[in-house]
PAROSE-269258 format. One record per residue: residue number from 1; residue in one letter; x negated, y negated, z of N, C-alpha, C, O in turn. Coordinates in nm, 4 decimals. Atoms other than C-alpha are relative to their C-alpha. Last residue first. Layout:
N
NUM;A;X;Y;Z;X;Y;Z;X;Y;Z;X;Y;Z
...
END
This chain:
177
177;X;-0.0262;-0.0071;-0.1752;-2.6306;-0.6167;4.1274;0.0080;0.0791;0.0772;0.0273;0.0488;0.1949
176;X;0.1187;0.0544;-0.0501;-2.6846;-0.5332;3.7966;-0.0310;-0.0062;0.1435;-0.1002;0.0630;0.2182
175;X;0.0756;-0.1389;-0.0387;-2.3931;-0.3051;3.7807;-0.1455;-0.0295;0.0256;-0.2254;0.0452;0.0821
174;X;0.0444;-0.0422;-0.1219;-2.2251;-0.6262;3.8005;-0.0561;0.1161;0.0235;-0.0680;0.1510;0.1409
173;X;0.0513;0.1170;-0.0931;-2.3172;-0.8198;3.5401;0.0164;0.1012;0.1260;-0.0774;0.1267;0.2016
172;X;0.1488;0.0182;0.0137;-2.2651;-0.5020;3.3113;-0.0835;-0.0717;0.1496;-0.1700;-0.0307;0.2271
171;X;0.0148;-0.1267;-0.0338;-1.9037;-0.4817;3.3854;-0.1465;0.0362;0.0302;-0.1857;0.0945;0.1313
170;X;-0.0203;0.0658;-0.0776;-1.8423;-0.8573;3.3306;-0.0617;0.1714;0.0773;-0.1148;0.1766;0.1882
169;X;0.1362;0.1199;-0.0732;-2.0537;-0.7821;3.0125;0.0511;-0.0010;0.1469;-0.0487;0.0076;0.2185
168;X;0.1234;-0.0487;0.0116;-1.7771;-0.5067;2.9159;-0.1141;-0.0971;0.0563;-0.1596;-0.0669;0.1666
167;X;-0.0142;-0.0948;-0.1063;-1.4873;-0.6495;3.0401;-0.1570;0.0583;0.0024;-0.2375;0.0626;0.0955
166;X;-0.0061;0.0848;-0.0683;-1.5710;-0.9554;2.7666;0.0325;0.1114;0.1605;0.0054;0.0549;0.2664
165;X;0.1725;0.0356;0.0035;-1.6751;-0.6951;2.5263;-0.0513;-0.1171;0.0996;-0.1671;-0.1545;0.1183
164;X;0.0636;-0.1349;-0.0137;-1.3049;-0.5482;2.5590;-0.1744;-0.0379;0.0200;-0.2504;0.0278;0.0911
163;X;-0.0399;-0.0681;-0.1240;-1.1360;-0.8470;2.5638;-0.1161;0.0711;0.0674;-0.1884;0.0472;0.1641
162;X;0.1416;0.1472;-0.1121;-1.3744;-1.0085;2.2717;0.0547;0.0453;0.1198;-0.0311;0.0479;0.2080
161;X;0.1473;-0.0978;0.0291;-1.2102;-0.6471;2.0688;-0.1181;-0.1146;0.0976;-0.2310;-0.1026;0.1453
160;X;0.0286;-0.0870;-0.0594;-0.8486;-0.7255;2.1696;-0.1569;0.0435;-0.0319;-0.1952;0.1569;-0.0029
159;X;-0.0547;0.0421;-0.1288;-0.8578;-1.0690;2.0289;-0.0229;0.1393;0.1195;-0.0873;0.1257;0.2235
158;X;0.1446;0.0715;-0.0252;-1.0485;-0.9665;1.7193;0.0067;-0.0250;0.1855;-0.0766;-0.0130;0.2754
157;X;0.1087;-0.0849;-0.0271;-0.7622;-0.7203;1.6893;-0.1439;-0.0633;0.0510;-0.2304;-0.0084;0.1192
156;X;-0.0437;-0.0864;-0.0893;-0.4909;-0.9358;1.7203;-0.1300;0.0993;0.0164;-0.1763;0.1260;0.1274
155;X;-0.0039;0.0947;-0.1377;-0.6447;-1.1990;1.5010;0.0262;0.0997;0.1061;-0.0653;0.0988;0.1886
154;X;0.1559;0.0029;0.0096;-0.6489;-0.9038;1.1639;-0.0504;-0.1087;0.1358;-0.1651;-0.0813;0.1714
153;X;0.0733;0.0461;0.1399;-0.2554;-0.8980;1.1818;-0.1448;0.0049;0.0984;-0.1589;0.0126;0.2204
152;X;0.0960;0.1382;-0.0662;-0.1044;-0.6301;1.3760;-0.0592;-0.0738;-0.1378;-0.0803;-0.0351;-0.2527
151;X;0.1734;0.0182;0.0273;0.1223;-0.4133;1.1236;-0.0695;-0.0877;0.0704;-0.0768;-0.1973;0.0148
150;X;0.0403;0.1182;-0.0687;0.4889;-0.3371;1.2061;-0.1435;0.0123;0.0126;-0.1993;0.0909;0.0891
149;X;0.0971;-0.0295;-0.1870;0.5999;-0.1061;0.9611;-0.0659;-0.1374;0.0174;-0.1000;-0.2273;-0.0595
148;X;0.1912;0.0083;-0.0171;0.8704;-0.2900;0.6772;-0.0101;0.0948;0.1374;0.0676;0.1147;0.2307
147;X;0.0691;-0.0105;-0.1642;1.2189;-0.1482;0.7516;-0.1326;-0.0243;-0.0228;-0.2201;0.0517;0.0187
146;X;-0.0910;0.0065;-0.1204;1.4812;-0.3193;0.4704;-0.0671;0.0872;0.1662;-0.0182;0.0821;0.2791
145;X;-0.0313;0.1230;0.0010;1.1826;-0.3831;0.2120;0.1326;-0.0220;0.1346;0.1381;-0.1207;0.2080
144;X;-0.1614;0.0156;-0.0422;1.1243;0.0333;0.2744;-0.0256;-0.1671;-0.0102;-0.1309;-0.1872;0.0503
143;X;-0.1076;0.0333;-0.0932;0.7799;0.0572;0.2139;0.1039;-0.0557;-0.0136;0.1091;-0.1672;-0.0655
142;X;-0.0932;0.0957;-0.0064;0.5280;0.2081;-0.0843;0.0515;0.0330;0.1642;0.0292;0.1332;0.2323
141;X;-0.1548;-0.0222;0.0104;0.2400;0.4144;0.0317;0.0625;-0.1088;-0.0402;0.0103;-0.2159;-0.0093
140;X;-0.1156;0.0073;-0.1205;-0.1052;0.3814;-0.0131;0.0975;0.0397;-0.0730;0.1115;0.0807;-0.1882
139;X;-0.1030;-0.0576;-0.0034;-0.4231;0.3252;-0.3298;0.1196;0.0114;0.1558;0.0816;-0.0759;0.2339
138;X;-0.0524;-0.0588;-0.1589;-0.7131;0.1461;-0.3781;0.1317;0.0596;-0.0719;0.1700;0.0529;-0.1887
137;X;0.0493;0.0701;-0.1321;-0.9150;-0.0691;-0.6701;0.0681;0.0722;0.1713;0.0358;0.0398;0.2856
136;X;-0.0685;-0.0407;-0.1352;-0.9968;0.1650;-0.9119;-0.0198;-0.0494;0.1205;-0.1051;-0.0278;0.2065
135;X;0.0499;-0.0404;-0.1216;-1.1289;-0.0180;-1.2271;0.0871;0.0358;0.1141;0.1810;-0.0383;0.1431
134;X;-0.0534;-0.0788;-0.0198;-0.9602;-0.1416;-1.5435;-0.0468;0.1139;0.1263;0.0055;0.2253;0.1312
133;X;0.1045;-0.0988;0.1076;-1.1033;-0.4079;-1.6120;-0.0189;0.1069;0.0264;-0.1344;0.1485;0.0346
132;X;0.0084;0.1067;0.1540;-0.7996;-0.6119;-1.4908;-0.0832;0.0799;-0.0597;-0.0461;0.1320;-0.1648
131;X;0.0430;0.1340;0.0106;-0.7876;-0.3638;-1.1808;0.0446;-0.0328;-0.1696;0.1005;0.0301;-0.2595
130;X;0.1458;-0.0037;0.1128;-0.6383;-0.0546;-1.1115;0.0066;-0.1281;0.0014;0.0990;-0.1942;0.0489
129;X;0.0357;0.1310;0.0722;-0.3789;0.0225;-0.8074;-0.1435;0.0095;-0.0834;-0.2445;0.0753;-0.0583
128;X;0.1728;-0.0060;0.0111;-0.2889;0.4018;-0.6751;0.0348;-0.2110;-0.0651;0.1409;-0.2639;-0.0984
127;X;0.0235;0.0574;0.0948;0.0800;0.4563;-0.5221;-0.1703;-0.0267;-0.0372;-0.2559;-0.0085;0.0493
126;X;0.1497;0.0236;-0.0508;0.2022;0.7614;-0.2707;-0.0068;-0.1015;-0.1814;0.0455;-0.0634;-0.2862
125;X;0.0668;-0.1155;0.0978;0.6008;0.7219;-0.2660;-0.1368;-0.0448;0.0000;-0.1661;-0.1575;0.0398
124;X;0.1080;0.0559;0.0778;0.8449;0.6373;-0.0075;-0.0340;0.0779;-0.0967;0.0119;0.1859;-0.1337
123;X;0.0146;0.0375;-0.0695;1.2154;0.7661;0.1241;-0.1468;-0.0927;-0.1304;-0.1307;-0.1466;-0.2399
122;X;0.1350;-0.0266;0.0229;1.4504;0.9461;-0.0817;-0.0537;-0.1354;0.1536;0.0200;-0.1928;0.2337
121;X;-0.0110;0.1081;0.1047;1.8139;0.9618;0.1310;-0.1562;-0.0395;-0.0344;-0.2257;-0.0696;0.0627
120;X;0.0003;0.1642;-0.0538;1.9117;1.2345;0.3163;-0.0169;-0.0651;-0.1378;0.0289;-0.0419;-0.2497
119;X;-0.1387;0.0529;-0.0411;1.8098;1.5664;0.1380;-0.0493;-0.1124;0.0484;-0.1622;-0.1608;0.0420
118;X;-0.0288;-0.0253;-0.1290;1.6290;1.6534;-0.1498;0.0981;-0.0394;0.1009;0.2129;-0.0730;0.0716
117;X;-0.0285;-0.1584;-0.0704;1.6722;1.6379;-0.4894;-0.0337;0.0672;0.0881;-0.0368;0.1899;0.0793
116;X;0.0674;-0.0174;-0.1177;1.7244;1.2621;-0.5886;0.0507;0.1487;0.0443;0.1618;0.1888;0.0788
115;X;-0.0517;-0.0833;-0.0504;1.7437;1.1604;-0.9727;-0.0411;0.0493;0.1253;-0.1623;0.0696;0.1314
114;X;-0.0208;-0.1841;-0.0488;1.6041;0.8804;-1.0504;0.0890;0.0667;0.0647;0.1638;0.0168;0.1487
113;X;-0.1548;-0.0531;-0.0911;1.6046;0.4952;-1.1544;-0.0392;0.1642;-0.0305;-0.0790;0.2169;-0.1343
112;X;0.0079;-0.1407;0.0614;1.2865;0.3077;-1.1749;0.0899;0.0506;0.0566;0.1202;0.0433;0.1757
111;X;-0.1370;-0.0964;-0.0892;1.2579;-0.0802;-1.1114;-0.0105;0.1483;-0.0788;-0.0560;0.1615;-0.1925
110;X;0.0564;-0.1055;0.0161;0.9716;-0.3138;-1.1582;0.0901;0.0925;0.0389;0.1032;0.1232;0.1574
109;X;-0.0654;-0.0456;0.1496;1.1292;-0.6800;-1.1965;-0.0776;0.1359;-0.0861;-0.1070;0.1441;-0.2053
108;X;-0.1030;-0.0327;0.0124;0.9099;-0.8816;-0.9686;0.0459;0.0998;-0.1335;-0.0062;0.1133;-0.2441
107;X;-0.0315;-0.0699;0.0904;0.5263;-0.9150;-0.9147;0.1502;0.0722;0.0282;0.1587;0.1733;0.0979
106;X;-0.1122;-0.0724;-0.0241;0.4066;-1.1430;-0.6027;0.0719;0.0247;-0.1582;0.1103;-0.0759;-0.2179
105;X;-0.0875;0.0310;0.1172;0.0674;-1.3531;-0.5966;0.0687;0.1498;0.0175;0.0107;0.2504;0.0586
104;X;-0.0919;0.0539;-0.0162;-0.1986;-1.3834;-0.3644;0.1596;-0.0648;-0.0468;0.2226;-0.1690;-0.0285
103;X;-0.0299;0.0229;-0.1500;-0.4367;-1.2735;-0.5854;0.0866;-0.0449;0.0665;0.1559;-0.1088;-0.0126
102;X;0.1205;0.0548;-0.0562;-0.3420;-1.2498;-0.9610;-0.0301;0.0285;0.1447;0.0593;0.0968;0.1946
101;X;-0.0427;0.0703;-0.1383;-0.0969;-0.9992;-1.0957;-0.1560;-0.0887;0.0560;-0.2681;-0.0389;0.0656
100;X;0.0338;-0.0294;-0.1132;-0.2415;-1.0139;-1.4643;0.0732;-0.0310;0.1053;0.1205;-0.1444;0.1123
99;X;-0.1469;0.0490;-0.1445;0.0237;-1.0827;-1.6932;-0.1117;0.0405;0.0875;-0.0542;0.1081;0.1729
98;X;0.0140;0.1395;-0.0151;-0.2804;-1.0343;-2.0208;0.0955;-0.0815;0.1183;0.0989;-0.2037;0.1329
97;X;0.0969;0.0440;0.0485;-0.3097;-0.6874;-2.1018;-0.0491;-0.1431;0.0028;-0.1540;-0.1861;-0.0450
96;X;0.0008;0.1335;0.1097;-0.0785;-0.5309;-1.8929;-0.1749;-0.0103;-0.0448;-0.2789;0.0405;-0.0028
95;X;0.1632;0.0493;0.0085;0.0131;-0.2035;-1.6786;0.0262;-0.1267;-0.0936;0.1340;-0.1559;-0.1452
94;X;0.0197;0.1295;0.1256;0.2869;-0.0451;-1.5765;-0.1308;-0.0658;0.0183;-0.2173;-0.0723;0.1056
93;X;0.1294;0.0937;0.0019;0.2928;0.3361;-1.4405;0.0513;-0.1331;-0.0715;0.1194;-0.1282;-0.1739
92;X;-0.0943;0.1067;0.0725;0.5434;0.6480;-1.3564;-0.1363;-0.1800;0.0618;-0.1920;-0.2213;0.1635
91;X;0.0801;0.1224;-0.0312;0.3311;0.9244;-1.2674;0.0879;-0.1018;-0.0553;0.1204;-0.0838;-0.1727
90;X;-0.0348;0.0249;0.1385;0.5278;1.2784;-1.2338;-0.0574;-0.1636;0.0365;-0.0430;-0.2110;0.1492
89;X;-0.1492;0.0808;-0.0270;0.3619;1.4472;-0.9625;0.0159;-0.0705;-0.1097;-0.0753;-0.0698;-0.1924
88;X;0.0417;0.1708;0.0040;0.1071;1.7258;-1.0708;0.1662;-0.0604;0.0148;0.2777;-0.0164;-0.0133
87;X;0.0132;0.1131;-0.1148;0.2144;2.0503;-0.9791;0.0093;-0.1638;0.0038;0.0659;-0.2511;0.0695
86;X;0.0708;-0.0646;-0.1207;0.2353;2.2357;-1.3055;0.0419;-0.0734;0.1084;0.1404;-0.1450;0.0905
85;X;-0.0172;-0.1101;-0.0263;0.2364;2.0253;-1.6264;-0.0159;0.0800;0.1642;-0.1172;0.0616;0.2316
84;X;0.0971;-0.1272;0.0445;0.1940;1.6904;-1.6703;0.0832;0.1130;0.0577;0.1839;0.1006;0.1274
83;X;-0.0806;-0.1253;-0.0321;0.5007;1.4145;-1.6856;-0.0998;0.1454;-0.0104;-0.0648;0.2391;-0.0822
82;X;0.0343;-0.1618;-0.0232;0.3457;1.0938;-1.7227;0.0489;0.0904;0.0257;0.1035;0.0598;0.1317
81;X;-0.0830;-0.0962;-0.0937;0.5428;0.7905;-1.7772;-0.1021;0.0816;-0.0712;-0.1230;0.0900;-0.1922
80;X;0.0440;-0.1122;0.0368;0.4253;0.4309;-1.8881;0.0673;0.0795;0.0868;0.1327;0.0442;0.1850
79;X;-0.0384;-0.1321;-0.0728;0.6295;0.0993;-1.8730;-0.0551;0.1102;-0.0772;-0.0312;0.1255;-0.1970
78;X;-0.0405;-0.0909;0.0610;0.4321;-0.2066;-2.0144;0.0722;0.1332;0.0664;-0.0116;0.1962;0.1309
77;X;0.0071;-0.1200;-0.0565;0.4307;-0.5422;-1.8364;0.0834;0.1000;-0.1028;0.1938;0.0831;-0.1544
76;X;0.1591;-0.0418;0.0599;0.4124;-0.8843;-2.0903;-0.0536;0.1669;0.1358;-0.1722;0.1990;0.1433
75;X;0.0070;0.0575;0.0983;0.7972;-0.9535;-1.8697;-0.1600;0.0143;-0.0140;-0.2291;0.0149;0.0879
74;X;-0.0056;0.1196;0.0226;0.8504;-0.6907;-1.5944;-0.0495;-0.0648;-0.1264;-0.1031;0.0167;-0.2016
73;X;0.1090;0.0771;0.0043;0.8938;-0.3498;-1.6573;0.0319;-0.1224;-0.0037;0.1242;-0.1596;-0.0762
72;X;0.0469;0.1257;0.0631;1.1716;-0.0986;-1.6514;-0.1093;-0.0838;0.0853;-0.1334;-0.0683;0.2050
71;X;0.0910;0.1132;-0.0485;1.1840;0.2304;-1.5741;0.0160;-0.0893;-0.1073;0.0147;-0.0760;-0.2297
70;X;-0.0600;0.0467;-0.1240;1.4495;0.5068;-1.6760;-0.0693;-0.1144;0.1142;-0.0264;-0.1412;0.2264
69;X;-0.0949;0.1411;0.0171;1.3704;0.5404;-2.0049;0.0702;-0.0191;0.0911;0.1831;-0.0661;0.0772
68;X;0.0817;0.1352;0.0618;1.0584;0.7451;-1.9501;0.1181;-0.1514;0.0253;0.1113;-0.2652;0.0719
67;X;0.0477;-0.0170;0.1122;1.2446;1.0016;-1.7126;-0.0406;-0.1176;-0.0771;-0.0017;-0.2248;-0.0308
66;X;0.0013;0.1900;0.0610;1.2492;1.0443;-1.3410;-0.0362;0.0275;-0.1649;-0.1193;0.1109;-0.2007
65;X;-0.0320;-0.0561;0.1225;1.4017;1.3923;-1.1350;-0.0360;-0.1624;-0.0877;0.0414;-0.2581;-0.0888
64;X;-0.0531;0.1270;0.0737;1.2509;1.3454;-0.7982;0.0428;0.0236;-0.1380;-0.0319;0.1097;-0.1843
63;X;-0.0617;0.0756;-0.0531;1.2086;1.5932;-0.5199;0.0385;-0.0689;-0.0566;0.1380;-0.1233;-0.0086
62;X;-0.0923;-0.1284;-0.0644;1.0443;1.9247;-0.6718;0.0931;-0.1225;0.0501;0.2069;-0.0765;0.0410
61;X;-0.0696;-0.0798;0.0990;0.8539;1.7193;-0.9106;0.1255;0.0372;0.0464;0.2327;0.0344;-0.0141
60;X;0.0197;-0.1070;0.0023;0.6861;1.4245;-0.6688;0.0899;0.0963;-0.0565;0.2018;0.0655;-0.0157
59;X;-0.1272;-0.0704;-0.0304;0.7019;1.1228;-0.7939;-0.0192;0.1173;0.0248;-0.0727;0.1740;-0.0704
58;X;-0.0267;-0.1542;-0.0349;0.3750;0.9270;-0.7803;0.1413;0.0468;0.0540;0.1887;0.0173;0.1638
57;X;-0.0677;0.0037;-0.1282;0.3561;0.4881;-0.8315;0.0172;0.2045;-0.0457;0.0615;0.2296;-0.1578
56;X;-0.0534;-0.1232;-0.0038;0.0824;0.3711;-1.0504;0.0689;0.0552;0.0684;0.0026;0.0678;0.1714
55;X;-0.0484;-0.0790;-0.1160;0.0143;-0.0247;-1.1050;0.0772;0.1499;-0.0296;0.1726;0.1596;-0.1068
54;X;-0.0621;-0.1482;0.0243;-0.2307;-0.1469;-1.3662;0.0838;0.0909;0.1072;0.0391;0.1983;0.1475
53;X;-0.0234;0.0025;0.0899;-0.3833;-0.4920;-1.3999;0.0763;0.1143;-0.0364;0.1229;0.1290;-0.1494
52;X;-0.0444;-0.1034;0.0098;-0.4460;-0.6087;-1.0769;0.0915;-0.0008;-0.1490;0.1795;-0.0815;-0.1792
51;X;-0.0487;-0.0107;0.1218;-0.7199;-0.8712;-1.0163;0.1040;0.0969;-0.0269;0.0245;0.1907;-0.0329
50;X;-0.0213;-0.0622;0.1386;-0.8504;-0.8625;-0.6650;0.0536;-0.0351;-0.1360;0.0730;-0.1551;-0.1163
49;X;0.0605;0.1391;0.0532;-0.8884;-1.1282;-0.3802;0.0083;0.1308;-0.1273;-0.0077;0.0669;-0.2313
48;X;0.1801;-0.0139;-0.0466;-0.6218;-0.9369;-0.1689;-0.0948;-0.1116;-0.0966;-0.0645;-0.2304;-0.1079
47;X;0.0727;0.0676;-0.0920;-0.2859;-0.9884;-0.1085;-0.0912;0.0102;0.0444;-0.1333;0.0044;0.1599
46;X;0.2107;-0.0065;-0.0333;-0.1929;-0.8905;-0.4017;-0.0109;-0.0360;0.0919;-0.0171;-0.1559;0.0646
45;X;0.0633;0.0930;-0.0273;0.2342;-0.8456;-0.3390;-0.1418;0.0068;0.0131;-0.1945;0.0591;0.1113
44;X;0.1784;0.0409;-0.0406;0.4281;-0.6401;-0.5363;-0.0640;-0.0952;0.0029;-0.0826;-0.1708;-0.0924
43;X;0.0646;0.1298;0.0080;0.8209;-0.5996;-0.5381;-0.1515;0.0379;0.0440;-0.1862;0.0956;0.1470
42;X;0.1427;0.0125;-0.0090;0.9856;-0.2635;-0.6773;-0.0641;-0.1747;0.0011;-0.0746;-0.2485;-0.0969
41;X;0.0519;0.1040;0.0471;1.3289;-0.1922;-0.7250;-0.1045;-0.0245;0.0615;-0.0883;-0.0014;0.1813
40;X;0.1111;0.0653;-0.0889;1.4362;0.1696;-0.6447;-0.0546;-0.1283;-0.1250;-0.0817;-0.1139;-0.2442
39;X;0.1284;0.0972;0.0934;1.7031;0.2872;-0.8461;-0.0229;-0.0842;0.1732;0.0358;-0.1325;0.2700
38;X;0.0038;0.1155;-0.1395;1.9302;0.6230;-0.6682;-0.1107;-0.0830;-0.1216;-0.1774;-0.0294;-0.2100
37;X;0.0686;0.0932;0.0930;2.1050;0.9153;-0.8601;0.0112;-0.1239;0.0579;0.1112;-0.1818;0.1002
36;X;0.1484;-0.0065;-0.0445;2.1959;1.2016;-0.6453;-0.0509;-0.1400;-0.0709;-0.1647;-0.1665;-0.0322
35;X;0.0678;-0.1574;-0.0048;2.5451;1.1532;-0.6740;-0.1403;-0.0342;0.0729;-0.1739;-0.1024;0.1697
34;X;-0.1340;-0.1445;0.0014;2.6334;0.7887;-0.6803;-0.0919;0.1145;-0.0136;-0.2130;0.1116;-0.0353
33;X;-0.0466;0.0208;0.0985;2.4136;0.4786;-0.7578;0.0821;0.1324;-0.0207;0.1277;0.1810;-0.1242
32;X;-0.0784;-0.1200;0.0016;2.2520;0.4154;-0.3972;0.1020;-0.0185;-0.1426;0.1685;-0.1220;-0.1470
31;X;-0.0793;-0.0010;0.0791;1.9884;0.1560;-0.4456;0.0726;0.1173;-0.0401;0.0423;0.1873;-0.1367
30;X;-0.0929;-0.1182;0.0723;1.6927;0.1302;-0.2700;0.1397;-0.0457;-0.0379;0.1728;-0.1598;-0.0059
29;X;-0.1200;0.0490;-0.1062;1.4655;-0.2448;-0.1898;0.0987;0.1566;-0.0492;0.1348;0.1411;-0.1658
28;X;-0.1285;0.0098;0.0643;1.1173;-0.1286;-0.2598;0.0807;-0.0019;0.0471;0.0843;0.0396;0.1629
27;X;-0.1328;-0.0806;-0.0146;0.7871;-0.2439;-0.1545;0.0993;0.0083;-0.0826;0.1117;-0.0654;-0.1804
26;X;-0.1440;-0.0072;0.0591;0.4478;-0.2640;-0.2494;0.1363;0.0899;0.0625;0.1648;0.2079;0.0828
25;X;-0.1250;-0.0796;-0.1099;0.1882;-0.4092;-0.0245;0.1017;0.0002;-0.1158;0.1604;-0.0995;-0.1577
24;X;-0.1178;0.0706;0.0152;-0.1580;-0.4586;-0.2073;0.1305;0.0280;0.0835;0.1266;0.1210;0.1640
23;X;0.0291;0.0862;0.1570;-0.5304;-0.4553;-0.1929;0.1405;-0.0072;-0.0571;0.1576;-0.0787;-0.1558
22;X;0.0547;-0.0514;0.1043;-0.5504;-0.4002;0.2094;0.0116;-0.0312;-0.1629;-0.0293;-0.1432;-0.1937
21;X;-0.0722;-0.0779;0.0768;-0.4898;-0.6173;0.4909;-0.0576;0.1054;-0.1363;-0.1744;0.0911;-0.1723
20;X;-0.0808;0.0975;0.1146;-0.7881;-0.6754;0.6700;0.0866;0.0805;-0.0444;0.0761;0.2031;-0.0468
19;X;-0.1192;-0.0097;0.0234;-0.9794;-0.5177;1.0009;0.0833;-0.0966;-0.0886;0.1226;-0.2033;-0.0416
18;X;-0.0082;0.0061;0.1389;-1.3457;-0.6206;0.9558;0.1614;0.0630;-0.0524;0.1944;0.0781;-0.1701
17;X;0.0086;0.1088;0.1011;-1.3439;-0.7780;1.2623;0.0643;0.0343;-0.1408;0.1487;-0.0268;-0.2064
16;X;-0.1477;0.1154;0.0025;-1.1762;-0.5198;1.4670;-0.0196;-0.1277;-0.0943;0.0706;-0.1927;-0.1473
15;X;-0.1003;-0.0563;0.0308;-1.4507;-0.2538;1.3802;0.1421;-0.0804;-0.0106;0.2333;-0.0718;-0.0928
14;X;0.0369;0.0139;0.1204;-1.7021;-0.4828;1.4392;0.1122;0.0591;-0.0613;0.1709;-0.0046;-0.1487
13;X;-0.0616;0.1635;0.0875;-1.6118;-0.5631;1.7680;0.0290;0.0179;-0.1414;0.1264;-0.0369;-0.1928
12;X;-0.1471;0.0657;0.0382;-1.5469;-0.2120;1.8234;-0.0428;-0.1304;-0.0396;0.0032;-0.1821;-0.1414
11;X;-0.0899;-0.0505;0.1448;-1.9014;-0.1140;1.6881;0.1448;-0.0255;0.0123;0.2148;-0.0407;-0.0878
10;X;0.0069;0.0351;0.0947;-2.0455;-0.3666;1.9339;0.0359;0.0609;-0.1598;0.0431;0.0101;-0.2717
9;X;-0.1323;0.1148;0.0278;-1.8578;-0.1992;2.2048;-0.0503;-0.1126;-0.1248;0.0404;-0.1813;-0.1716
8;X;-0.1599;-0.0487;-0.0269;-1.9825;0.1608;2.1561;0.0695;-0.1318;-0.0209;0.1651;-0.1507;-0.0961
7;X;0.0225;-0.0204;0.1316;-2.3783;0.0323;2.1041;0.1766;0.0506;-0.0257;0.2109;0.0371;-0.1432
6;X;-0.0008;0.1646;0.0728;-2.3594;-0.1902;2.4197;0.0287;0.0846;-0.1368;0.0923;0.0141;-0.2152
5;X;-0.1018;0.1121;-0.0445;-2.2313;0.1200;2.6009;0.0066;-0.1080;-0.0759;0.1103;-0.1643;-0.1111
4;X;-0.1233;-0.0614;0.0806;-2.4595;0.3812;2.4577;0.1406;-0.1095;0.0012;0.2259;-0.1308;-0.0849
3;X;-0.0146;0.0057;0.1564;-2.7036;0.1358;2.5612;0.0575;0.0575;-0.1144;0.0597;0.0263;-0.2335
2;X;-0.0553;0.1476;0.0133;-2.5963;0.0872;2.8948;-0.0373;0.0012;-0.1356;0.0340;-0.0646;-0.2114
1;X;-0.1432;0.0228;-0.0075;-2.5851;0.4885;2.9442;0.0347;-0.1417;-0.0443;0.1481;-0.1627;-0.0872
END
């Protein structure tokens, strides 16, 4: 039992250590433009140690109506658009050859205007990130710029995880006894 125990709370520590943000946070601020037709502006922040050379953001068919010339790109950023067949979500992409987003570094002036065919008011969308050499570095959701989620930072957890290993020993000590 004490070594299921030590082996339980040294995987939380560990588990809380290696808690980090991930490889980017993109949000958008919306933009009600009458009818169904809404532009989402797009800020991205690296906040990792990556390179990012290629951002992909997923529309889904049945919900979004988006066409090539309805994205723009920031300055040395290219606007791509996918539209496959079938299921697939419609891919709306920029990429570069030389604007790398660097680390710690924030990418303006990504906006895509659509058509919205559900109800309320759209919400997120699932995004992928590529690198400089063109590699798959992660993927998530965009967020709302007017409701970020409330994310512990990477301290909070360390904090709750020496708690926990600090109950644990005191727990120990006395079962000795």
């Amino acid at each position: 039992m004490k070594k299921i125990f030590g082996i339980a709370a040294a995987l939380l520590l560990a588990a809380c250590m290696a808690q980090t943000a991930g490889a980017a946070i993109i949000e958008y601020t919306p933009t009600d433009l009458g009818g169904n037709r809404w532009q989402y502006d797009y800020t991205v922040f690296n906040d990792s140690t990556d390179i990012i050379g290629s951002i992909n953001i997923n529309f889904e068919k049945d919900l979004y109506g988006v066409q090539s010339a309805d994205i723009t790109a920031p300055a040395n950023w290219y606007p791509e658009y996918l539209n496959m067949a079938g299921n697939s979500p419609i891919e709306v992409s920029i990429w570069t050859l030389d604007a790398f987003l660097m680390p710690e570094t924030t990418l303006n002036g990504f906006s895509v205007v659509f058509d919205w065919f559900g109800n309320g008011t759209p919400a997120w969308q699932e995004f992928s990130l590529w690198g400089a050499d063109w590699g798959y570095l992660g993927d998530g959701v965009t967020t709302s710029a007017d409701n970020p989620p409330a994310v512990p930072e990477p301290q909070s957890f360390l904090l709750l995880g020496t708690g926990i290993l600090g109950l644990a020993a005191y727990y120990r000590r006395t079962r000795k006894r």
